[in-house]
N, C-alpha and C positions, 0 to 999 in steps of 0.2 A: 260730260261734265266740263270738256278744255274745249275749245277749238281757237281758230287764229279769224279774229274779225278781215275785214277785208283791207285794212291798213297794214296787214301783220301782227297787231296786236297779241297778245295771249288775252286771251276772255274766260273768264273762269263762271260758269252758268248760277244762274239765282237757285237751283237745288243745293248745289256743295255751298254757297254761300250760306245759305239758311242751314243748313243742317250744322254750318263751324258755329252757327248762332251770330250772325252778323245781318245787320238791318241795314239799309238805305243811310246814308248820313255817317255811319261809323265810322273812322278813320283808323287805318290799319296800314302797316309799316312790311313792306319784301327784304327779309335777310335770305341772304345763304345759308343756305343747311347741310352743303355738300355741292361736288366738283360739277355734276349734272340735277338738282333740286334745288329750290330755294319754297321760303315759308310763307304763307301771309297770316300774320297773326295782327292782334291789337294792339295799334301804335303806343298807348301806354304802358304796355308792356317790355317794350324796346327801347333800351337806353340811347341816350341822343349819341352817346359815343361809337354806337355800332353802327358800320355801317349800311345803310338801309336808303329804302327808297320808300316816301309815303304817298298812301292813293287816299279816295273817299269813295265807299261803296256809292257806287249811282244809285239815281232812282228807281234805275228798272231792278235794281236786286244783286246789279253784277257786279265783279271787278274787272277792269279791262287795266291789264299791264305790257308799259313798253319791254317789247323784246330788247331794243337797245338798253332798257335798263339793268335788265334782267345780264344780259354781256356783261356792261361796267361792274357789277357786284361776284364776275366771276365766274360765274355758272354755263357750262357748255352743251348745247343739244348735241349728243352722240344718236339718238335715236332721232326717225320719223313721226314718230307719235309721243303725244304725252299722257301724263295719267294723274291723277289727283286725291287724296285722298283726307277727307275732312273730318275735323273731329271738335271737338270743342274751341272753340274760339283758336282756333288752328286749322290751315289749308295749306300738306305740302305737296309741291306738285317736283314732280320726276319726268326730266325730256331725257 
């Protein structure tokens, strides 16, 4: 459901995407959720005050998030793998 595109990116697969209920075109905001996780949920649902980082689901179904962005909001991979877990209009992932 995670893996790292070949720039490094974090790529989150169009199954976890579809199953949080997010389509191609939506725009949805990366907070922190904790020291090693952060959320992708839907950008209108993130006040502009927090801070966040906002993507647009692509076309192909995915979301591809910078690792460096993922750093500036905080969040640190302790582990070699990550894991993800999506739910309604919510996707957190755990490195």
């Amino acid at each position: 459901m995670i893996s790292l595109d070949t720039s490094g990116d974090i790529r989150i697969s169009r199954q976890a995407v579809r199953n949080a209920g997010f389509r191609p075109g939506n725009k949805v905001a990366v907070t922190r959720s904790g020291e090693n996780s952060f959320t992708i949920s839907s950008a209108s649902r993130v006040s502009k005050n927090t801070e966040s980082a906002r993507y647009t689901v692509e076309k192909d179904g995915r979301i591809r998030v910078n690792r460096n962005v993922v750093s500036s909001l905080g969040v640190r991979s302790r582990r070699k793998t990550m894991s993800c877990q999506a739910e309604s209009r919510r996707i957190t992932v755990s490195m």
